[in-house]
C-alpha atoms as an extended CHARMM CRD file, in Angstrom:
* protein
*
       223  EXT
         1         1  UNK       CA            -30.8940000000       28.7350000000       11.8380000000  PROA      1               0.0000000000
         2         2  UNK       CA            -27.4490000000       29.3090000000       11.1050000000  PROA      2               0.0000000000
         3         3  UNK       CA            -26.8030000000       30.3790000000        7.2970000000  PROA      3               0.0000000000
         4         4  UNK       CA            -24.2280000000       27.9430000000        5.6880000000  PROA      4               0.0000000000
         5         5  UNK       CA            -20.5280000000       28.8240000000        6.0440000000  PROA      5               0.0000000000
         6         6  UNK       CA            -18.1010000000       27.4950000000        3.8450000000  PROA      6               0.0000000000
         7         7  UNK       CA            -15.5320000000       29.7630000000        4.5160000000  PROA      7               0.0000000000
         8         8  UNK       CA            -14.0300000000       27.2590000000        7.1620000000  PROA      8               0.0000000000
         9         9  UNK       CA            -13.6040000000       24.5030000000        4.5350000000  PROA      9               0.0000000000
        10        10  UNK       CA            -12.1430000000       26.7230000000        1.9910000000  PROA      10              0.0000000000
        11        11  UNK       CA             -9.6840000000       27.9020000000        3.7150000000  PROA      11              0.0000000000
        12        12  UNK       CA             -8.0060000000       24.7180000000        4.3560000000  PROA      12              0.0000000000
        13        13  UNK       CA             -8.3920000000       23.6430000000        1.0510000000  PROA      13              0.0000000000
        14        14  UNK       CA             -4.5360000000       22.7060000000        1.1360000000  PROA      14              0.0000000000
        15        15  UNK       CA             -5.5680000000       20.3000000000        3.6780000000  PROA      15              0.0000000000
        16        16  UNK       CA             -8.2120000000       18.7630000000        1.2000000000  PROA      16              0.0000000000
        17        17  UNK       CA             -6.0250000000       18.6170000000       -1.6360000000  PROA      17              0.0000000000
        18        18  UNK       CA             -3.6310000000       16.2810000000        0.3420000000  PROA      18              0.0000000000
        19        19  UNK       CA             -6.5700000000       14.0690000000        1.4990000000  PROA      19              0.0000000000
        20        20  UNK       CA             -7.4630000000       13.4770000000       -2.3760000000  PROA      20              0.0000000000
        21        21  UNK       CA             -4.0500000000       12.8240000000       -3.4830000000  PROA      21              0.0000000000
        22        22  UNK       CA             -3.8400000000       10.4560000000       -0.8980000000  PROA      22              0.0000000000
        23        23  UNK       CA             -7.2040000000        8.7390000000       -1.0930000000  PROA      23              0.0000000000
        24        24  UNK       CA             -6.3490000000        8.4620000000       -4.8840000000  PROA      24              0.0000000000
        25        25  UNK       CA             -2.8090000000        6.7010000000       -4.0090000000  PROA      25              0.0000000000
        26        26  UNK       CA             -3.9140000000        4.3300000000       -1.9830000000  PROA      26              0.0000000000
        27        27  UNK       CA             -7.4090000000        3.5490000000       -3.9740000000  PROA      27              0.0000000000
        28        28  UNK       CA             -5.1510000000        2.9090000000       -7.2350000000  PROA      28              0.0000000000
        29        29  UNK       CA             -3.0010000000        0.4170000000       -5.6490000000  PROA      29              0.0000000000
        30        30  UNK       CA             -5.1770000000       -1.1550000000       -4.2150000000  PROA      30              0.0000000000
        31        31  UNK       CA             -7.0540000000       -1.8690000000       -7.9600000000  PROA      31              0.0000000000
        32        32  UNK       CA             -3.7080000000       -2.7260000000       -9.4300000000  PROA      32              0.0000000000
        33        33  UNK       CA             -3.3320000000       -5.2170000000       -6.5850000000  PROA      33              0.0000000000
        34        34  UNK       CA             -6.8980000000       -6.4230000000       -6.2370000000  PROA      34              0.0000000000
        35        35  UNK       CA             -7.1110000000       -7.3860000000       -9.5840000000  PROA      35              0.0000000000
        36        36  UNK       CA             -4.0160000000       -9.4630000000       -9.2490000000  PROA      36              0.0000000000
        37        37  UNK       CA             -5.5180000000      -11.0260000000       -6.6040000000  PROA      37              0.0000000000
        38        38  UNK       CA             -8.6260000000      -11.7270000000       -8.4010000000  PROA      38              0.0000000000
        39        39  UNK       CA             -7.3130000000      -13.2550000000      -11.8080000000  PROA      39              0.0000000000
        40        40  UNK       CA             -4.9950000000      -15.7700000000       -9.8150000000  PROA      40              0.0000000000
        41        41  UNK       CA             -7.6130000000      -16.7240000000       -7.1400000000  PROA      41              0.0000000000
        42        42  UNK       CA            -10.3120000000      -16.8520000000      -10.0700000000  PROA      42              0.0000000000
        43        43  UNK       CA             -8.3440000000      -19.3200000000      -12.0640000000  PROA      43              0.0000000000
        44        44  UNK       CA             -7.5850000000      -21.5050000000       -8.9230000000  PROA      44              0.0000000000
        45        45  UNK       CA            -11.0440000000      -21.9430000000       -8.1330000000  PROA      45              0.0000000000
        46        46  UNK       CA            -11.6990000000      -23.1010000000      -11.7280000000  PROA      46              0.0000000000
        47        47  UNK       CA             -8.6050000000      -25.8650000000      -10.9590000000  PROA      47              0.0000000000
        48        48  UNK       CA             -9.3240000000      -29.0320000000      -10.9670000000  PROA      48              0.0000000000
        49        49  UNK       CA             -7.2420000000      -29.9340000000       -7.5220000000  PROA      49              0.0000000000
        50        50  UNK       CA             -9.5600000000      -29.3120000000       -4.5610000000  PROA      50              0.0000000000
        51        51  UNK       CA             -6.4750000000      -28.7610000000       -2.5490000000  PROA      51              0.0000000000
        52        52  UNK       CA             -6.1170000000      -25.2870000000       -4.6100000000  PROA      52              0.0000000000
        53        53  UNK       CA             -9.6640000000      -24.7400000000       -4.8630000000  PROA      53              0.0000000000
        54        54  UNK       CA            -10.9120000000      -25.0850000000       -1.3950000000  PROA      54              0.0000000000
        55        55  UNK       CA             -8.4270000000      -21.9850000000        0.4440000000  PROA      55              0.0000000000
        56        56  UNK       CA             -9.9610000000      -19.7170000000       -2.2880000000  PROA      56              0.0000000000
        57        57  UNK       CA            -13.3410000000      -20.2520000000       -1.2130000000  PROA      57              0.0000000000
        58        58  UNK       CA            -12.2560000000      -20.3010000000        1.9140000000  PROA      58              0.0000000000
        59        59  UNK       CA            -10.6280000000      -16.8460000000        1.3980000000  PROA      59              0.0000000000
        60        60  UNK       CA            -13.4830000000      -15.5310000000       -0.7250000000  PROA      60              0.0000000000
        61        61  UNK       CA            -16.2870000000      -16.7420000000        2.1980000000  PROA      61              0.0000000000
        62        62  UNK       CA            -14.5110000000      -14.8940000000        4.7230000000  PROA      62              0.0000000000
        63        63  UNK       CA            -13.6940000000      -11.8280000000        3.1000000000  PROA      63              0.0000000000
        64        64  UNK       CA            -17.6210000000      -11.0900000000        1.7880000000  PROA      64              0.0000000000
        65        65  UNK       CA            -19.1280000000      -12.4290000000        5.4740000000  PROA      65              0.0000000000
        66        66  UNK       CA            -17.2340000000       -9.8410000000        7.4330000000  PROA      66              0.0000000000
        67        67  UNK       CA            -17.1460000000       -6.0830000000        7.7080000000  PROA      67              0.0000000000
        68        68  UNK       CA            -14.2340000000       -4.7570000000        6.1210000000  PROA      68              0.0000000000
        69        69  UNK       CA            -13.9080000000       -2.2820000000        9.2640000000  PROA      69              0.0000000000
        70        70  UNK       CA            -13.1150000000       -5.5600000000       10.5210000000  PROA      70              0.0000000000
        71        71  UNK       CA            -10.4110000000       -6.5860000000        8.5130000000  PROA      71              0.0000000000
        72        72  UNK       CA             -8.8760000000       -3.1850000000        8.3710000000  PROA      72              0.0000000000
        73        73  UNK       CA             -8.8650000000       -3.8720000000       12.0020000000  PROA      73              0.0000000000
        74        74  UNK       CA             -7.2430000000       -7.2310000000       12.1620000000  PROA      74              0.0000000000
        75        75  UNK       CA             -4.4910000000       -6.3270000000        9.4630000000  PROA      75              0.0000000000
        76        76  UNK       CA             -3.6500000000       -3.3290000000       11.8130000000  PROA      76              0.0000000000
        77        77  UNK       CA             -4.0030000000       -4.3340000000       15.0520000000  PROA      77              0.0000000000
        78        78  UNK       CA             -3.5700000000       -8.1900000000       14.8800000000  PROA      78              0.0000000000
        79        79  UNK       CA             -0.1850000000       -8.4860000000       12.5000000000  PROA      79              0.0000000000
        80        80  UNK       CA              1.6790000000       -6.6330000000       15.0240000000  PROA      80              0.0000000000
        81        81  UNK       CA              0.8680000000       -9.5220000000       16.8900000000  PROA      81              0.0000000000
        82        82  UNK       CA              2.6100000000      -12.5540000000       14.7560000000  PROA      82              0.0000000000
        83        83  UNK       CA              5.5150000000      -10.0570000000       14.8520000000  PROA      83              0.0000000000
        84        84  UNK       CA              4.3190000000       -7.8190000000       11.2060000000  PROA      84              0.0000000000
        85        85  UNK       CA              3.6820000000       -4.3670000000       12.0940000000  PROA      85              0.0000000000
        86        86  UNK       CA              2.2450000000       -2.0600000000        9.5010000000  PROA      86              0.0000000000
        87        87  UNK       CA              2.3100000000        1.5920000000        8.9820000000  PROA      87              0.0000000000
        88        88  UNK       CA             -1.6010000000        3.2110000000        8.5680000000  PROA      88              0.0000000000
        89        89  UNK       CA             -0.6040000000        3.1520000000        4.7130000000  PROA      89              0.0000000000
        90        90  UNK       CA              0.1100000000        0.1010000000        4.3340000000  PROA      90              0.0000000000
        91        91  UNK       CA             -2.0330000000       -1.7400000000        6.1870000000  PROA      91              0.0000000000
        92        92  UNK       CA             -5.1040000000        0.2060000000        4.0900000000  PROA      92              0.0000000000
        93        93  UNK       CA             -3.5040000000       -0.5230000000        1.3160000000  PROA      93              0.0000000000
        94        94  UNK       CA             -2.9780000000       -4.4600000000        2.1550000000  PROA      94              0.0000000000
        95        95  UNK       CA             -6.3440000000       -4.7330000000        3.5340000000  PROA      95              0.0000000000
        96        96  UNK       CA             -8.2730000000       -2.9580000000        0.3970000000  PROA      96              0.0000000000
        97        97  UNK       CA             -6.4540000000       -5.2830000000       -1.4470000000  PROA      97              0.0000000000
        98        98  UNK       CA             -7.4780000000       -8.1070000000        0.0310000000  PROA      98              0.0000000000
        99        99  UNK       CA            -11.2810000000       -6.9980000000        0.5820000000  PROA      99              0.0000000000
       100       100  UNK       CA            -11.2650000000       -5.9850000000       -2.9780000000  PROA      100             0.0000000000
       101       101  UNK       CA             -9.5890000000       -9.0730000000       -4.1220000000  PROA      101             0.0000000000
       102       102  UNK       CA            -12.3570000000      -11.4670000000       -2.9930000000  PROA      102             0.0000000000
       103       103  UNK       CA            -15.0510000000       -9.6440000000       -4.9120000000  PROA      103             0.0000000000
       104       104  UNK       CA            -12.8430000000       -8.9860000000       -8.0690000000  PROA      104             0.0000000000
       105       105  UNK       CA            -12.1950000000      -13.0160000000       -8.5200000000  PROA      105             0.0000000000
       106       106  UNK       CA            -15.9950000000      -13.7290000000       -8.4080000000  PROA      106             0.0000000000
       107       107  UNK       CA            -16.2990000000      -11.3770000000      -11.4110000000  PROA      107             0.0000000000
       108       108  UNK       CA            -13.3280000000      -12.7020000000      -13.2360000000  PROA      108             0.0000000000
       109       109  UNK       CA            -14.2390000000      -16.2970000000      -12.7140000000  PROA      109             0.0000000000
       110       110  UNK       CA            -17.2960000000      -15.9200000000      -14.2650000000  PROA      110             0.0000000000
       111       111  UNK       CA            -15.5630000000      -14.1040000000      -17.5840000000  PROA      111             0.0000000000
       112       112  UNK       CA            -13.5910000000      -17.0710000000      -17.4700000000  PROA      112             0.0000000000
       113       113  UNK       CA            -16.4660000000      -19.4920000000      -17.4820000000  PROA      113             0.0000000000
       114       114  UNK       CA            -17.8140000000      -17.5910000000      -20.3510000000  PROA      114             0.0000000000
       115       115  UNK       CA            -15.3640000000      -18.3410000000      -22.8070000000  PROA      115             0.0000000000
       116       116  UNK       CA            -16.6850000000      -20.6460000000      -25.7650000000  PROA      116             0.0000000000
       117       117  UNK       CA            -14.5370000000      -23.7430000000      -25.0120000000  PROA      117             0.0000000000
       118       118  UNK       CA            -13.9480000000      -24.2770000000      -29.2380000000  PROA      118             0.0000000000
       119       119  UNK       CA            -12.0560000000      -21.1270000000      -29.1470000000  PROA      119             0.0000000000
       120       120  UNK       CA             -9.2500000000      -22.9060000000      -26.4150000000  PROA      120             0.0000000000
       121       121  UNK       CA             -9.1410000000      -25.8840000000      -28.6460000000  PROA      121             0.0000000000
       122       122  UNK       CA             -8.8280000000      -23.0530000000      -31.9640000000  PROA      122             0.0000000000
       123       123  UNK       CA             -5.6860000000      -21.9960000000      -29.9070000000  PROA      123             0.0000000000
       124       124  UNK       CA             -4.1380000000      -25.7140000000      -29.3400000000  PROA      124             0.0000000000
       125       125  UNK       CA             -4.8250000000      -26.5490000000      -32.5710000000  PROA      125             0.0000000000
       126       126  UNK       CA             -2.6350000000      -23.5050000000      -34.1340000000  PROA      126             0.0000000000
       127       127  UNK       CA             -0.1930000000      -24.0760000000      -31.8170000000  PROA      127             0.0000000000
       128       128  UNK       CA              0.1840000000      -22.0280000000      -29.0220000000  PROA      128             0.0000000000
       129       129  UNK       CA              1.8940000000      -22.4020000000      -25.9030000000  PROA      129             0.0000000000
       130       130  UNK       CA             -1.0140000000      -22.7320000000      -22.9870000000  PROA      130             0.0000000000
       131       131  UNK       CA              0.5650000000      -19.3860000000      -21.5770000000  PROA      131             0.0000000000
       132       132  UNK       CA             -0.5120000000      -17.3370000000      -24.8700000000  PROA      132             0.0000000000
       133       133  UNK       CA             -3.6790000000      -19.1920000000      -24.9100000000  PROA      133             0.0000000000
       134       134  UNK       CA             -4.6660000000      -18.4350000000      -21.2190000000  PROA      134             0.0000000000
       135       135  UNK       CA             -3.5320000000      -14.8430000000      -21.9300000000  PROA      135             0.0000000000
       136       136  UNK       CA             -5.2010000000      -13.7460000000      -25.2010000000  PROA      136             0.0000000000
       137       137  UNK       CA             -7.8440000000      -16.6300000000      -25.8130000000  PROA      137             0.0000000000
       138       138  UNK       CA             -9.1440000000      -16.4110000000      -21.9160000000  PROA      138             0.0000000000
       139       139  UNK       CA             -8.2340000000      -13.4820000000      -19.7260000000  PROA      139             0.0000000000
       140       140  UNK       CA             -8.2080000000      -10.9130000000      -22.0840000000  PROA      140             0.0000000000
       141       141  UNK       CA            -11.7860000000      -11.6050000000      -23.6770000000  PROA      141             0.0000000000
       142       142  UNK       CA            -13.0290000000      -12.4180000000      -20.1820000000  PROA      142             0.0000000000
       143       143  UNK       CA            -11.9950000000       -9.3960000000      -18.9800000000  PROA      143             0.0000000000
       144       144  UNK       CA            -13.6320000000       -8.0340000000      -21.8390000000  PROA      144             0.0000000000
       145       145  UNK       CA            -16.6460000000       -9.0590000000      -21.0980000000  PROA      145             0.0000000000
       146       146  UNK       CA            -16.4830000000       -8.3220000000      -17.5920000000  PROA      146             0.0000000000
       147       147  UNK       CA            -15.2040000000       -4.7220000000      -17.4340000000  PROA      147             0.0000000000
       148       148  UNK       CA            -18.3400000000       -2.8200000000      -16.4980000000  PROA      148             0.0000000000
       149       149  UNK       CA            -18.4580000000       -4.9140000000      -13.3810000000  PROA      149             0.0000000000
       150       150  UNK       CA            -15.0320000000       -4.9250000000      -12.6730000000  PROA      150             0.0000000000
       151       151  UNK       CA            -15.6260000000       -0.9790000000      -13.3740000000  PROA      151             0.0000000000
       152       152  UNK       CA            -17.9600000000       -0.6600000000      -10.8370000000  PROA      152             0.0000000000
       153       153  UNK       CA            -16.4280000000       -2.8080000000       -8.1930000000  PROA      153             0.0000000000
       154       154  UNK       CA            -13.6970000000       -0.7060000000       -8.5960000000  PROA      154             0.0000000000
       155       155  UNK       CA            -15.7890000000        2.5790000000       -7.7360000000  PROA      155             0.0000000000
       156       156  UNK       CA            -16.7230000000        0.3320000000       -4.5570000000  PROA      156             0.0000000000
       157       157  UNK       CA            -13.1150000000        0.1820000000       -3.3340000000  PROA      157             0.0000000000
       158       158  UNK       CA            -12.5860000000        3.5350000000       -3.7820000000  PROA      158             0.0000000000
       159       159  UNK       CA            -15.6740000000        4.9920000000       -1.5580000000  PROA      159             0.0000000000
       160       160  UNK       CA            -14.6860000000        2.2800000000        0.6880000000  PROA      160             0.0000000000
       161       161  UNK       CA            -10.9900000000        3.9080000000        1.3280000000  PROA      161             0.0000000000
       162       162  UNK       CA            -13.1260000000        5.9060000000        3.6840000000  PROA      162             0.0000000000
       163       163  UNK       CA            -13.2960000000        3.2530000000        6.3590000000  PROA      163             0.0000000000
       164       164  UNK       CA             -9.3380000000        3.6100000000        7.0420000000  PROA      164             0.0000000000
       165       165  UNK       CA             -9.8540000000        6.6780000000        8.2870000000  PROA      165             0.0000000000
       166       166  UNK       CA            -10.9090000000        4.6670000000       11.4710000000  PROA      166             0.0000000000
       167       167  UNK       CA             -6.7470000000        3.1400000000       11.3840000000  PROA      167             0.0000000000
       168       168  UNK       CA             -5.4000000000        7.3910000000       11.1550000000  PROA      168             0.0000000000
       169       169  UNK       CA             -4.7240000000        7.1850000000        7.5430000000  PROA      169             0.0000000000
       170       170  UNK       CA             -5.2850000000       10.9610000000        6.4200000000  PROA      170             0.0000000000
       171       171  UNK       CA             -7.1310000000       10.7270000000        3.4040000000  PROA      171             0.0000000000
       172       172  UNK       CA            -10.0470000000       12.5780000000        2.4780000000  PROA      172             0.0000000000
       173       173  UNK       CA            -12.8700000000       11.3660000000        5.4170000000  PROA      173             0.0000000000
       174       174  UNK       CA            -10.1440000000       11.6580000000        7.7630000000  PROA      174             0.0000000000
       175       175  UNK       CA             -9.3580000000       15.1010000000        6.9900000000  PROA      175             0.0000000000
       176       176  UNK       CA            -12.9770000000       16.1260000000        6.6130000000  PROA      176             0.0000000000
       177       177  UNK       CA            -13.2480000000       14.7360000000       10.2810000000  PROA      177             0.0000000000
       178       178  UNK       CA            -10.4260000000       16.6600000000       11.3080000000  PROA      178             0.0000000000
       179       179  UNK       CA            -11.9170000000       20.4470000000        9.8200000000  PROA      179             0.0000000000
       180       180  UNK       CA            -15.1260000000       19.6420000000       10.8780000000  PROA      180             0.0000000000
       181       181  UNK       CA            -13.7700000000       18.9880000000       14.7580000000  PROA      181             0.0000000000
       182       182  UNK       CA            -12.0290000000       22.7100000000       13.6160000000  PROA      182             0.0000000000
       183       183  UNK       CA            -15.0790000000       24.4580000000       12.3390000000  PROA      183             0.0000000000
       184       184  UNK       CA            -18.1020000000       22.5990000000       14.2460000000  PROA      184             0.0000000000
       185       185  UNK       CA            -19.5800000000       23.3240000000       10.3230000000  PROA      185             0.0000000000
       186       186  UNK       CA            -20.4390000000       19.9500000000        9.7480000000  PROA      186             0.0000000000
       187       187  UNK       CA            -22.9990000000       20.3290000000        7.1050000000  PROA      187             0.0000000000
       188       188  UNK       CA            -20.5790000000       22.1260000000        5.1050000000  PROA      188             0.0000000000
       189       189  UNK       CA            -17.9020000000       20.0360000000        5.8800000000  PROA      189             0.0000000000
       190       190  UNK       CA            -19.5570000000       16.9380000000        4.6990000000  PROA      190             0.0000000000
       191       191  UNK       CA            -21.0390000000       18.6930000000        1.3950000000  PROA      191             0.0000000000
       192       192  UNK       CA            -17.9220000000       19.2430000000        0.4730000000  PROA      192             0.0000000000
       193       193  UNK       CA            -16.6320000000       15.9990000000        0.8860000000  PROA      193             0.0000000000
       194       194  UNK       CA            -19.6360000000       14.5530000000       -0.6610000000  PROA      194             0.0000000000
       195       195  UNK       CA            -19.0240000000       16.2490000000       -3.9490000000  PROA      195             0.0000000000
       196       196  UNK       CA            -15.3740000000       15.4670000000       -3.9470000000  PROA      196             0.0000000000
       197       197  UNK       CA            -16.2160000000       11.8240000000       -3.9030000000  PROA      197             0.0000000000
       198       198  UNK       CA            -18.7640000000       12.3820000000       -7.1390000000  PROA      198             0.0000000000
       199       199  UNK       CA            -15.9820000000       14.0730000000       -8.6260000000  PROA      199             0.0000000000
       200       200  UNK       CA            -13.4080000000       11.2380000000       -7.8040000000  PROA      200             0.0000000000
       201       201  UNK       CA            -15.6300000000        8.4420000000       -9.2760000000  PROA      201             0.0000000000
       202       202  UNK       CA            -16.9730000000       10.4780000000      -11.8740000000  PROA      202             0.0000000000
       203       203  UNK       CA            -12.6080000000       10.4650000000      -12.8510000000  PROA      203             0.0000000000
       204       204  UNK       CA            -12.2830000000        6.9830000000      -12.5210000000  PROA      204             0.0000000000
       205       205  UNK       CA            -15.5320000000        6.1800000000      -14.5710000000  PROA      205             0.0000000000
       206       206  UNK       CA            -13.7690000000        8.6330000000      -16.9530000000  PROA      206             0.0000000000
       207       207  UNK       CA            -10.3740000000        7.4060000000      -16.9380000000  PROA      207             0.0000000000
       208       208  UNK       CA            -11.7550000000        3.3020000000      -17.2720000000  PROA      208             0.0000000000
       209       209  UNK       CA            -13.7010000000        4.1330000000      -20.4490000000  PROA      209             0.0000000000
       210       210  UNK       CA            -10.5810000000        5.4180000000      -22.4180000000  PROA      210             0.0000000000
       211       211  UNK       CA             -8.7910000000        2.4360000000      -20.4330000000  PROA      211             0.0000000000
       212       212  UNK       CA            -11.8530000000       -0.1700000000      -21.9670000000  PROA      212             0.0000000000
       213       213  UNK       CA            -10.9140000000        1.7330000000      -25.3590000000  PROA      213             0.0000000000
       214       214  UNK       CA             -7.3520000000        1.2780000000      -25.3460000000  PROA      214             0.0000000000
       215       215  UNK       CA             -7.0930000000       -2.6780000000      -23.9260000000  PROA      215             0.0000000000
       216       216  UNK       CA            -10.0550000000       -3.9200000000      -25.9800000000  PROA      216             0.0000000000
       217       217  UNK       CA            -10.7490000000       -1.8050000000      -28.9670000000  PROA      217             0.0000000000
       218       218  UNK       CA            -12.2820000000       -5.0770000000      -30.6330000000  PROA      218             0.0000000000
       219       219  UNK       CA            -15.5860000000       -4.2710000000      -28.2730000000  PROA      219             0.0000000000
       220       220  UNK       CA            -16.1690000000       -0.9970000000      -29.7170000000  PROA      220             0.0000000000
       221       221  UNK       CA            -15.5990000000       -2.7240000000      -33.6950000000  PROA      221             0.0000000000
       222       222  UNK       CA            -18.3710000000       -4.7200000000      -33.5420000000  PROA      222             0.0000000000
       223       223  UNK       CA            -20.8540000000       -1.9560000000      -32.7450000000  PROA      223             0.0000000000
């Protein structure tokens, strides 16, 4: 039995470096634009109009009944054919996004359904404008209330940035695929890689609590 050798993987460490930066770049954006997605779908499947509630549970259905290998797929193979061709990027980016989006507005809708309706009817009757009451009286508290989950769907999207390695995106799988097909040291390879991830979420997790603690201090004042 072969001793482990990690010498392989170390010395490409450059190459590992990049793959992090770039796993973190896309994971990020796809967040920021995931939870876009999920606050405007969420409040249009709490509409009253079927006509703007039905496509979002249309959209949601879809995206949580199919692989997301599959819709990486589809955004990067299929656009190019209604004439919208992607770059590997992009398309992970766009299709995160999306996948992420779908789960993020299930969470949201239900912080919205939590709010105590007296407190929306408190708003109208000191007169504010239903814009300020939707954003301080509703999202923010629902968010609130919902940030763990939203924390760890979050972590979710990023270990699933892995699949685009399957579209040539050269984040961190990819380039562990790449040194191992160098090295032929896979367990070490794929140690390596494994930590990295720990590390990665173990930032996020990190970097969302002092997040939490900056957006809604009032959480931590009642304890």
């Amino acid at each position: 039995m072969n001793p482990l050798d990690f010498s392989g993987v170390f010395s490409r460490a450059d190459r590992l470096v990049d793959g992090v930066w770039l796993t973190a770049q896309i994971s990020l954006a796809a967040m920021v634009f995931a939870l876009a997605i999920g606050v405007l779908a969420a409040v249009l499947s709490l509409s009253g109009n079927r006509l703007l509630r039905l496509p979002v549970f249309a959209y949601v259905e879809v995206i949580r009944n199919t692989p997301f290998i599959v819709q990486v797929f589809l955004i990067y193979f299929g656009l190019p054919a209604l004439g919208l061709r992607l770059d590997p990027v992009s398309a992970a980016i766009l299709a995160m996004s999306i996948y992420g989006g779908a789960y993020t507005s299930e969470i949201i809708r239900a912080g919205i359904q939590s709010i105590n309706r007296g407190q929306i009817e408190a708003g109208r009757a000191l007169g504010m404008s239903p814009l300020t009451i939707f954003r301080h009286v509703v999202l923010k508290p629902a968010l609130a209330s919902v940030f763990p989950s939203l924390v760890a769907q979050f972590i979710l999207l990023l270990l699933s940035s892995s699949v685009v390695s399957a579209i040539s995106v050269a984040e961190l799988t990819s380039v562990g695929n790449d040194i191992q097909g160098l090295t032929l040291r896979n367990m070490e390879v794929y140690l390596i890689i494994a930590l990295i991830y720990v590390a990665l979420v173990a930032a996020l997790k990190g970097g969302m609590t002092v997040l939490e603690r900056l957006l809604f201090p009032f959480k931590f004042l009642r304890r």
